[in-house]
BAKEZA-447001 format. One record per residue: residue in three letters; residue number from 0; y, x, z of N, C-alpha, C in turn. Coordinates in pm, 1 decimal, padded with zeros to 6 digits. Each point is the difference from the previous one (the first is absolute). Example, Ala and Ser with C-alpha at 12.3 -4.5 7.8 and 13.67 -1.06 7.14 Angstrom:
2
<node "ALA",0,<-00569.0,01319.0,00780.0>,<00119.0,-00089.0,00000.0>,<00120.0,00090.0,00000.0>>
<node "SER",1,<00105.0,-00035.0,-00072.0>,<00119.0,00082.0,00006.0>,<00109.0,-00077.0,00073.0>>
END
This chain:
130
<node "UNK",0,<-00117.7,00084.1,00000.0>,<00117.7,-00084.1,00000.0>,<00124.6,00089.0,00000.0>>
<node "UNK",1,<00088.4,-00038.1,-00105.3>,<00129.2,00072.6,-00010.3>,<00087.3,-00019.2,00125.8>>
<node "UNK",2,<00051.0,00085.3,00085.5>,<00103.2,-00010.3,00120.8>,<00148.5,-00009.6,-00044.8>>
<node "UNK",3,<00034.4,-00100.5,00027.1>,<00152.8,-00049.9,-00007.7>,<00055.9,00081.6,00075.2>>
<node "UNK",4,<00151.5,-00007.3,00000.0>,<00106.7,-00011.1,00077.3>,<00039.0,-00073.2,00149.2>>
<node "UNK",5,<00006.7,-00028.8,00040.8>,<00032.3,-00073.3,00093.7>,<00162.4,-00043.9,-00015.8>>
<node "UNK",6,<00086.7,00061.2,-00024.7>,<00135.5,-00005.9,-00001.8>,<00033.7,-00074.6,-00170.8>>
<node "UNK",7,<-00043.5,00078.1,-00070.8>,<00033.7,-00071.2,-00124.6>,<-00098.9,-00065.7,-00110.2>>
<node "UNK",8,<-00112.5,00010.1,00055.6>,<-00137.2,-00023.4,-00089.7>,<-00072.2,00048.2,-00071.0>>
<node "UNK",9,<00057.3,00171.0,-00084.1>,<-00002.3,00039.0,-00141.5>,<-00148.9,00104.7,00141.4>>
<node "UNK",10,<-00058.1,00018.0,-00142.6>,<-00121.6,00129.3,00012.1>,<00023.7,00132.2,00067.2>>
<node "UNK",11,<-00030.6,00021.6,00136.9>,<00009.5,00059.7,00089.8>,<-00037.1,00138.4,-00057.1>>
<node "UNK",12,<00068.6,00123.6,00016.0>,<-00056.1,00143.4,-00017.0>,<-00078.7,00060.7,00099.1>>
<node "UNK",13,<-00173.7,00004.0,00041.2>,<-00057.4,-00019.5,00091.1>,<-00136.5,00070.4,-00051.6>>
<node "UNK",14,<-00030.1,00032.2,00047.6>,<-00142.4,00109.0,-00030.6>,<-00125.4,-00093.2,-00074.0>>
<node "UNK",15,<-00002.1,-00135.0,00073.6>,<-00096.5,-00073.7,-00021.3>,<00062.1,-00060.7,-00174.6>>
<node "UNK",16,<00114.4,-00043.3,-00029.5>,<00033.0,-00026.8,-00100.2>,<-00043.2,00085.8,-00106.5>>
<node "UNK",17,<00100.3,00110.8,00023.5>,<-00092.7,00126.7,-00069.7>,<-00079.7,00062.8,00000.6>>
<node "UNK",18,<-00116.9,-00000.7,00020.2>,<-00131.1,00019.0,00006.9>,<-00005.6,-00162.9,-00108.0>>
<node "UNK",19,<-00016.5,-00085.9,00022.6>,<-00039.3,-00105.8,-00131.6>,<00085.6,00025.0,-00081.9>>
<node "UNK",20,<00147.8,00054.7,00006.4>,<00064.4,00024.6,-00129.5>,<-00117.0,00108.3,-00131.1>>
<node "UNK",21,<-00049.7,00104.4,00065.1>,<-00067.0,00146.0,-00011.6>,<-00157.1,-00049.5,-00042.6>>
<node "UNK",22,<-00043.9,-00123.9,00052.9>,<-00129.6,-00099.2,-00066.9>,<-00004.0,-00041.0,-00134.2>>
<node "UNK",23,<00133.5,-00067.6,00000.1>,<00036.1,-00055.4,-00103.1>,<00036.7,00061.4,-00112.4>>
<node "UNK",24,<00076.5,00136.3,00023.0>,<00033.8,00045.2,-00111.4>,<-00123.8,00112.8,-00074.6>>
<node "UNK",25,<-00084.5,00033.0,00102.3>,<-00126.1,00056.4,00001.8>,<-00079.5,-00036.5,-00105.8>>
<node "UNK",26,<-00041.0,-00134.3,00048.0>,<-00067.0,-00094.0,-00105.6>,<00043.9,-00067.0,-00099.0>>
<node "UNK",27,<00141.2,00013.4,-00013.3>,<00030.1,-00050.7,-00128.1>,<00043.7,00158.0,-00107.1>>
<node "UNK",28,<-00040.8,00124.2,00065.9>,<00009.2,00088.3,-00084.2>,<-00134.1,00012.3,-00034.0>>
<node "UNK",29,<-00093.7,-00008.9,00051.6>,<-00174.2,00029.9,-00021.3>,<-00008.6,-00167.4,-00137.9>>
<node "UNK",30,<-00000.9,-00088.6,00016.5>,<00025.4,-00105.4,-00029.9>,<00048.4,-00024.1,-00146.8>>
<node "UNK",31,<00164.6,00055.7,00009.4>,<00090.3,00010.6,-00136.8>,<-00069.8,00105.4,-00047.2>>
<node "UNK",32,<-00020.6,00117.1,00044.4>,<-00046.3,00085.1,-00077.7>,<-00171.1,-00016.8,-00062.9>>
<node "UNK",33,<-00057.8,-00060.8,00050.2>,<-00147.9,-00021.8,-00060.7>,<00022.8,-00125.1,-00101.8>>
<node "UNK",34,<00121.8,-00074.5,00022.3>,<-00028.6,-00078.4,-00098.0>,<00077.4,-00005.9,-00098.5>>
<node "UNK",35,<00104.6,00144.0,-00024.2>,<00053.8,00049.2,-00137.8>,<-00074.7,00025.1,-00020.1>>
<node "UNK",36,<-00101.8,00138.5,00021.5>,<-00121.1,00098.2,-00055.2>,<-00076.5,-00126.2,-00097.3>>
<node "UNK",37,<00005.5,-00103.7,00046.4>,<-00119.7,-00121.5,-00073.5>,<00080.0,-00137.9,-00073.9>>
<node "UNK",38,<00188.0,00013.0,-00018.5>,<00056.9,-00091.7,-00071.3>,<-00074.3,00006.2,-00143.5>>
<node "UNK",39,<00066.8,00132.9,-00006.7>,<-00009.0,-00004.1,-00189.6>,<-00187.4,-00084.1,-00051.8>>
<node "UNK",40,<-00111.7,00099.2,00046.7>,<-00131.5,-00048.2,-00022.7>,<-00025.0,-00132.5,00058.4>>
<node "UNK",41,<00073.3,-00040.9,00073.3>,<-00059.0,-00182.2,00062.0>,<00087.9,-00082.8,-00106.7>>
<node "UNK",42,<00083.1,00033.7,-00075.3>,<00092.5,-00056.3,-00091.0>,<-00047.6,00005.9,-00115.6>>
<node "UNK",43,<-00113.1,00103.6,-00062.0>,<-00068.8,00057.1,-00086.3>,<00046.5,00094.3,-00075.7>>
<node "UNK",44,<00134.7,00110.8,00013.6>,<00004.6,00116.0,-00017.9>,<-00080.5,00079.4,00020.8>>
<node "UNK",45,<-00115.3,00043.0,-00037.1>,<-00096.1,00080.5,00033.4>,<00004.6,00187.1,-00058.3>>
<node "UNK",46,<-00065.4,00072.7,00036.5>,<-00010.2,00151.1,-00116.4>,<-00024.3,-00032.2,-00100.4>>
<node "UNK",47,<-00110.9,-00111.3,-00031.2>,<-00021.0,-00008.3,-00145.7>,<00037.0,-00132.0,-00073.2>>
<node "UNK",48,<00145.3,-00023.4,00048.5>,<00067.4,-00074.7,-00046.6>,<-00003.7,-00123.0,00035.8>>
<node "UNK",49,<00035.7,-00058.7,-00081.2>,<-00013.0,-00220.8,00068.5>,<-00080.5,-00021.4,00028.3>>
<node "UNK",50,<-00045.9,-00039.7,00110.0>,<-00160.6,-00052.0,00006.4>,<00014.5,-00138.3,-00059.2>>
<node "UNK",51,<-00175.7,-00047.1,-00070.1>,<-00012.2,-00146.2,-00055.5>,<00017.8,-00055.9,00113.9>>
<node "UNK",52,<00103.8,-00116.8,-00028.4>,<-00058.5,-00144.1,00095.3>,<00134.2,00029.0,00099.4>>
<node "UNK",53,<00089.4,00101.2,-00025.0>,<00086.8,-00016.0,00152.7>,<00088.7,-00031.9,-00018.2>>
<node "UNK",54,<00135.2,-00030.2,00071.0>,<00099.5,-00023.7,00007.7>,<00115.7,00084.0,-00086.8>>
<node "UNK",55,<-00086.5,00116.9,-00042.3>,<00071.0,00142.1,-00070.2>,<-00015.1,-00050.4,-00116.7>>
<node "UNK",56,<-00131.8,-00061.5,-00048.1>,<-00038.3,-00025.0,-00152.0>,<00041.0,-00154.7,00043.1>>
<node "UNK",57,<00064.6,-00122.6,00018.7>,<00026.4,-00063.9,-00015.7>,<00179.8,-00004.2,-00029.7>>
<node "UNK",58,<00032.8,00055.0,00059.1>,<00145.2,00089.7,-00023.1>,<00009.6,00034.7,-00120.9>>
<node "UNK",59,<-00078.9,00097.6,-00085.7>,<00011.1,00043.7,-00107.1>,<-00047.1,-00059.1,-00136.7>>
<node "UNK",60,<-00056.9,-00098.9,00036.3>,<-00070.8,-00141.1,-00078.6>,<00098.7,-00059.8,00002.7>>
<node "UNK",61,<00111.4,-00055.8,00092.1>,<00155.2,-00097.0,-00033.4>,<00090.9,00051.8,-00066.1>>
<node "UNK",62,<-00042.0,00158.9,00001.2>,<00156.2,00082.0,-00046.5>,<00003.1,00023.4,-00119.2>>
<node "UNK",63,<-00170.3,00016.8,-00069.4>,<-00037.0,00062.5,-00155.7>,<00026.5,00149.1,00026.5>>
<node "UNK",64,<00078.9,00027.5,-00085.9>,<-00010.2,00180.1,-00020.1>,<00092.8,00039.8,00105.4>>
<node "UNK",65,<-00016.8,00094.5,00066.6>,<00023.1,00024.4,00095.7>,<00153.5,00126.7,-00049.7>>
<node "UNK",66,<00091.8,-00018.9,00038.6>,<00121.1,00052.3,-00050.3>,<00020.2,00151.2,00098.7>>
<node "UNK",67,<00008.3,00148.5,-00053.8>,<00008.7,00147.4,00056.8>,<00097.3,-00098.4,00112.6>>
<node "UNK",68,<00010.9,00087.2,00122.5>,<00116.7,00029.7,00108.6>,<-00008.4,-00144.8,00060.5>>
<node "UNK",69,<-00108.2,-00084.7,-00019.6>,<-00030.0,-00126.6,00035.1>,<00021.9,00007.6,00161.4>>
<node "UNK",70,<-00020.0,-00113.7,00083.7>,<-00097.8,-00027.9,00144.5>,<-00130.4,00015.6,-00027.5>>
<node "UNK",71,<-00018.0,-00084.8,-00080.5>,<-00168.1,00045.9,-00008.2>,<-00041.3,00142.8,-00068.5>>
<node "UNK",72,<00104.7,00037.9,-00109.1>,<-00040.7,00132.6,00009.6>,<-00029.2,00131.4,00100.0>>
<node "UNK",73,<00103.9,-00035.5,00062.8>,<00014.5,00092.9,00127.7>,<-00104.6,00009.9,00080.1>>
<node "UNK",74,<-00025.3,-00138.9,00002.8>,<-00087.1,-00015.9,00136.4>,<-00148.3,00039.5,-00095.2>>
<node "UNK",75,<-00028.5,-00025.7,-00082.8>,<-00181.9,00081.1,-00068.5>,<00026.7,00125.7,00008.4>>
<node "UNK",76,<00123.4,00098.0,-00070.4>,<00014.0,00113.8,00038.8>,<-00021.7,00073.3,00110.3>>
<node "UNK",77,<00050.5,-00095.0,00139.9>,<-00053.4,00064.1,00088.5>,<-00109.1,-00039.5,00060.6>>
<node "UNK",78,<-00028.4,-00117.5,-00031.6>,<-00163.9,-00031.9,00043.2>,<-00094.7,00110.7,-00068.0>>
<node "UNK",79,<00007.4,00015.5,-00124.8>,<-00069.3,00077.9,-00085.0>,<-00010.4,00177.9,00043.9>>
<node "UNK",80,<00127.4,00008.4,00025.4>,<00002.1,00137.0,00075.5>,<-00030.2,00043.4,00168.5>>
<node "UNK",81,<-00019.4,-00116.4,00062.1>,<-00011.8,-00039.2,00117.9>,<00138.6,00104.2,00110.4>>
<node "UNK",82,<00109.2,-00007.7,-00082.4>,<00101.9,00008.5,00085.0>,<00068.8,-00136.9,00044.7>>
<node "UNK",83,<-00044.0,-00060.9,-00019.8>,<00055.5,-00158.9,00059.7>,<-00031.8,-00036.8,00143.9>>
<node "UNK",84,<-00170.2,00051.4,00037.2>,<-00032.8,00017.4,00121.5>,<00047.9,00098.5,00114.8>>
<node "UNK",85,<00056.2,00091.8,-00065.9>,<00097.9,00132.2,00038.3>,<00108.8,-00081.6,00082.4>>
<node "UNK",86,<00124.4,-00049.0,-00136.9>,<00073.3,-00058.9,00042.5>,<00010.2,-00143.1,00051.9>>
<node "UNK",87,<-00073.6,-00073.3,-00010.2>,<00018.4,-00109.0,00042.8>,<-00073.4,00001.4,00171.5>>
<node "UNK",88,<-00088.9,00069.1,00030.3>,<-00084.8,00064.8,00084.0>,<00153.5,00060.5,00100.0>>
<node "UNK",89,<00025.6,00092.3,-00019.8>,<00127.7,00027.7,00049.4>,<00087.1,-00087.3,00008.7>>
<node "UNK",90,<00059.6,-00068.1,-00060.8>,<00093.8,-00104.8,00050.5>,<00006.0,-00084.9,00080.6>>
<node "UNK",91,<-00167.2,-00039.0,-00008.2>,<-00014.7,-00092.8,00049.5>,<-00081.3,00066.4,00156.0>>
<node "UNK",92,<00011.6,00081.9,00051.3>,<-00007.9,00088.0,00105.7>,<00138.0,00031.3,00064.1>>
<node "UNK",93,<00075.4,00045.8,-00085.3>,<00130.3,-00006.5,00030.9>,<00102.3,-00090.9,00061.9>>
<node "UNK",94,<-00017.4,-00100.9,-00086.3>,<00098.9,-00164.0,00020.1>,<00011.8,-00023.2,00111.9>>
<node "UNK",95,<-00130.4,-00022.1,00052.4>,<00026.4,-00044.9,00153.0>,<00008.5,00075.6,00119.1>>
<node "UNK",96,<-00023.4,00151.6,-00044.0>,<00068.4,00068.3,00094.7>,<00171.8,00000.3,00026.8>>
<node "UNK",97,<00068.6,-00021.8,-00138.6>,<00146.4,00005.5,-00002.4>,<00036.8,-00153.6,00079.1>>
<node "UNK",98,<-00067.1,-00074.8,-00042.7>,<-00028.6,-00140.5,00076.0>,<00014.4,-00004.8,00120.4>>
<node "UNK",99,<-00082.4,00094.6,00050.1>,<-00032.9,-00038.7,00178.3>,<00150.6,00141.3,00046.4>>
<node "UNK",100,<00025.1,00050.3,-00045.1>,<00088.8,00092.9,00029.2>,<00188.2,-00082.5,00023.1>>
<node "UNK",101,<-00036.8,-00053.3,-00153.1>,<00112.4,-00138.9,00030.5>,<00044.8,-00078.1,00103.6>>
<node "UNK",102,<-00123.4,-00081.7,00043.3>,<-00023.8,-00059.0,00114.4>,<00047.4,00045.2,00095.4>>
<node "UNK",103,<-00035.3,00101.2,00006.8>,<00037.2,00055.6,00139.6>,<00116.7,00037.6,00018.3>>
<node "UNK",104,<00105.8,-00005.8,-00060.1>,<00116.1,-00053.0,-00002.3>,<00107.6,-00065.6,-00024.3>>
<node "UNK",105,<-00082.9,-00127.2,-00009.3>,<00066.4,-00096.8,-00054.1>,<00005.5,-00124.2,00129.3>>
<node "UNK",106,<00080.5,-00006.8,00029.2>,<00026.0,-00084.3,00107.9>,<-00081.1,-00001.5,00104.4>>
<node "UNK",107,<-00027.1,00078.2,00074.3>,<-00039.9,00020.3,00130.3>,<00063.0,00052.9,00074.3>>
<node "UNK",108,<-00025.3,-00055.1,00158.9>,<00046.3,00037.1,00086.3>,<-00017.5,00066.4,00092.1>>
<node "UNK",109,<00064.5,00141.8,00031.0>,<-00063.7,00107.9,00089.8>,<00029.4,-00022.5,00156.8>>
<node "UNK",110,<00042.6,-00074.0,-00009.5>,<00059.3,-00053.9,00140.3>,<00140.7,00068.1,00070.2>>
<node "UNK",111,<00037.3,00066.6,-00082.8>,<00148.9,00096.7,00039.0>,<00071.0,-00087.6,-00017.5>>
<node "UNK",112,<00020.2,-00124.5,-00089.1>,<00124.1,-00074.1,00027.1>,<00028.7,-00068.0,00137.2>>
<node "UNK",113,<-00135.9,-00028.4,00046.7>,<-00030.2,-00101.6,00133.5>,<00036.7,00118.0,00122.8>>
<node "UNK",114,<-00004.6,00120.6,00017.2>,<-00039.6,00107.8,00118.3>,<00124.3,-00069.1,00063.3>>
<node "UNK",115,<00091.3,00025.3,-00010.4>,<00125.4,-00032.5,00085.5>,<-00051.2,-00100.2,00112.8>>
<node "UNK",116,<-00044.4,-00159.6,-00098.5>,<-00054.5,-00089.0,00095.6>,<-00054.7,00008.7,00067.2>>
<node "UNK",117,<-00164.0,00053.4,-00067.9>,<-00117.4,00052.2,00070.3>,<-00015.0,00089.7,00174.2>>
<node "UNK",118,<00166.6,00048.4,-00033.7>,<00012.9,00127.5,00081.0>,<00044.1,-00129.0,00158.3>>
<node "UNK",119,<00133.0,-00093.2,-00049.3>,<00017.6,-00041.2,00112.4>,<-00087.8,-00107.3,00030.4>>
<node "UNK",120,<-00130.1,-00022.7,-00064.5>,<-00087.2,-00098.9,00093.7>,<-00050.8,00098.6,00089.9>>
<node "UNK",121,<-00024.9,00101.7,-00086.1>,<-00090.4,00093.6,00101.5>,<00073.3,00024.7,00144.9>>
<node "UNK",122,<00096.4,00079.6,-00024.1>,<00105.7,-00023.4,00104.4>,<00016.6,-00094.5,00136.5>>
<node "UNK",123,<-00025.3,-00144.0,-00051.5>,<-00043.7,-00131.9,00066.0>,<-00115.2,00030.9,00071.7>>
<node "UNK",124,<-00099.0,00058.1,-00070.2>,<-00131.6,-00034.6,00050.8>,<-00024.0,00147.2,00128.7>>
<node "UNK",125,<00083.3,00101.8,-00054.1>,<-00035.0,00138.4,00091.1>,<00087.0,-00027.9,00162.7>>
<node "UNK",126,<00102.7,-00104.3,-00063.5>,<00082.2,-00026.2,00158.9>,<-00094.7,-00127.6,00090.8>>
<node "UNK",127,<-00057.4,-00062.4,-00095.4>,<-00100.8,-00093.3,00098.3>,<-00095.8,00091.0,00065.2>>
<node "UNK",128,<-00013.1,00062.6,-00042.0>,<-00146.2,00093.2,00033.9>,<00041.4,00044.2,00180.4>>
<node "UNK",129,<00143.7,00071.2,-00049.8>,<00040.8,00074.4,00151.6>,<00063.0,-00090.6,00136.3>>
END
């Protein structure tokens, strides 16, 4: 469970947060990245070109002749050369690391705006004590 704020609500900067921030971005790099390595061939960019029956050769069946410097050219080129799994493999390993890096500073709260307050409850509570 994500830990709030208490003072203003927003996503607390807190060990337990981050530690699931560090889950998340974990597995969506193992994740993104295994499932660039396998876009191009689950699409049917393959090494040895379009596979029958896929989504690659149904693509190229609507288009007719397939025009140099195409999308679909590009993408058999690198299916065919299997740098597509390279890069798309990488990117998609990448993405969500820049992702979860984002996050983590994007509207959260470290609790330094609240200390002032924080300080005179405490205050309250150290003079009950004595």
């Amino acid at each position: 469970m994500v830990k709030k704020c208490g003072e203003c609500g927003r996503t607390l900067v807190c060990d337990e947060n981050l530690k699931l921030l560090r889950i998340i971005v974990i597995c969506s790099i193992l994740g993104g990245g295994t499932l660039g390595v396998f876009a191009l061939p689950l699409i049917g960019f393959g090494l040895g070109g379009v596979a029958a029956g896929s989504l690659a050769a149904l693509w190229q069946s609507l288009i007719g002749n397939v025009a140099a410097g195409s999308l679909f050219a590009i993408l058999q080129s690198l299916g065919a050369t299997g740098l597509g799994s390279i890069l798309f493999g990488t990117f998609g390993a990448a993405a969500p690391l820049l992702v979860g890096i984002a996050v983590r500073y994007l509207n959260w709260c470290d609790d330094e705006q609240h200390k002032d307050q924080h300080k005179d409850e405490h205050k309250d509570e150290d003079k009950e004590l004595f």
